[in-house]
C-alpha positions in Angstrom: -185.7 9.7 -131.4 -184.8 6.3 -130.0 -186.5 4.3 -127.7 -183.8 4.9 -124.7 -183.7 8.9 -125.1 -187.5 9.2 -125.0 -187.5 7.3 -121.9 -184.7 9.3 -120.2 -186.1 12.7 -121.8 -189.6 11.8 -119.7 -187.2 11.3 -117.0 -185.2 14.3 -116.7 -187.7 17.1 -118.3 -189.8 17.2 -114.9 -187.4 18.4 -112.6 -186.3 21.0 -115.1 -189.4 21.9 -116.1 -190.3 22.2 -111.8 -186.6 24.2 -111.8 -187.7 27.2 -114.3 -191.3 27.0 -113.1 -190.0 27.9 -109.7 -187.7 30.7 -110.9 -189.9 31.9 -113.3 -192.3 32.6 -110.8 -190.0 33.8 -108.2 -188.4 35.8 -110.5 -191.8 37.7 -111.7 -193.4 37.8 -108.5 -190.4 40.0 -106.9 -190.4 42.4 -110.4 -194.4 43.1 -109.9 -196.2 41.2 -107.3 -199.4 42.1 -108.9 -199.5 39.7 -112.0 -199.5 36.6 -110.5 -201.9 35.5 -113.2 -198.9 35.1 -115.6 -197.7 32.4 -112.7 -201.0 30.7 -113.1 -200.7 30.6 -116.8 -197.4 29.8 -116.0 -198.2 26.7 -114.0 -200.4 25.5 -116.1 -198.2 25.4 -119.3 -196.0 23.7 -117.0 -197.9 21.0 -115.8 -199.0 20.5 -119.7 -195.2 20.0 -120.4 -195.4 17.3 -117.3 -198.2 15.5 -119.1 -196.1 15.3 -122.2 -193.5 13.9 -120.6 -196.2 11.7 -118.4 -196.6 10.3 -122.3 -194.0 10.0 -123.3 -192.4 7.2 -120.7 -196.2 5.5 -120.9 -195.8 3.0 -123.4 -192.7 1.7 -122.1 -194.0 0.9 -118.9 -194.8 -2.9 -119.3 -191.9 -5.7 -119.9 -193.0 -6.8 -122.9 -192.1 -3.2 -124.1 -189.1 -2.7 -126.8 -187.6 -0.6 -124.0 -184.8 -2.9 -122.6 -185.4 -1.3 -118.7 -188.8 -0.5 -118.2 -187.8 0.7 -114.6 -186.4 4.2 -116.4 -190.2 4.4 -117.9 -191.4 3.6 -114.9 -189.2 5.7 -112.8 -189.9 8.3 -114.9 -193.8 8.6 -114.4 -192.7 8.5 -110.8 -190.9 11.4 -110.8 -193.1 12.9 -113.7 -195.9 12.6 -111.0 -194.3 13.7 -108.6 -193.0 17.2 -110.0 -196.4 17.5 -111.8 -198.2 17.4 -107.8 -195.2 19.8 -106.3 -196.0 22.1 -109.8 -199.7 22.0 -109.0 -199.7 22.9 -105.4 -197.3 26.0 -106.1 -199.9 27.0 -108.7 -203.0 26.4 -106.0 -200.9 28.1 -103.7 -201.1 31.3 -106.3 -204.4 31.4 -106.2 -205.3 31.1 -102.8 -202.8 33.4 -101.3 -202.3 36.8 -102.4 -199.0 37.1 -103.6 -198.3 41.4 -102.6 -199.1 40.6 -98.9 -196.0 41.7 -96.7 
């Protein structure tokens, strides 16, 4: 994979990852509000895919990378960070509200 298409990879698998996360859930909690432990599990894979993508964009951070716009890597653990923190506060939310309360 080149340089370029790891950098907009890190970029763009966040959001998508925060996308099916949140209808993942969504979708599981209407079916059977009681196994919001799957969400959890859930989260957490999700946030693990956010750290990989967190990695990806790393090295390329610095000028003196091989990466001819290090804004995109840079950019990209932005928004990496960002999706992880909206990912992890749906998943605290799991746990400390009961999910089947009407």
């Amino acid at each position: 994979m080149t340089i370029q298409a790891r950098a907009w990879l890190a970029l763009l698998l966040p959001p998508v990852i925060w996308f099916l996360f949140e209808q993942g859930l969504s979708a599981l909690l209407h079916a059977d509000c009681s196994r919001s432990n799957i969400g959890v599990a859930w989260g957490l894979a999700s946030l693990a895919v956010c750290a990989i993508a967190f990695r990806m964009a790393w090295p390329f951070r610095n000028r003196g990378s091989d990466l001819a716009n290090p804004w995109l890597a840079r950019l990209a653990l932005v928004a990496t960070g960002f999706f992880a923190l909206a990912i992890l506060f749906q998943t605290l939310a799991l746990l400390m509200v009961p999910p089947c309360v009407r």
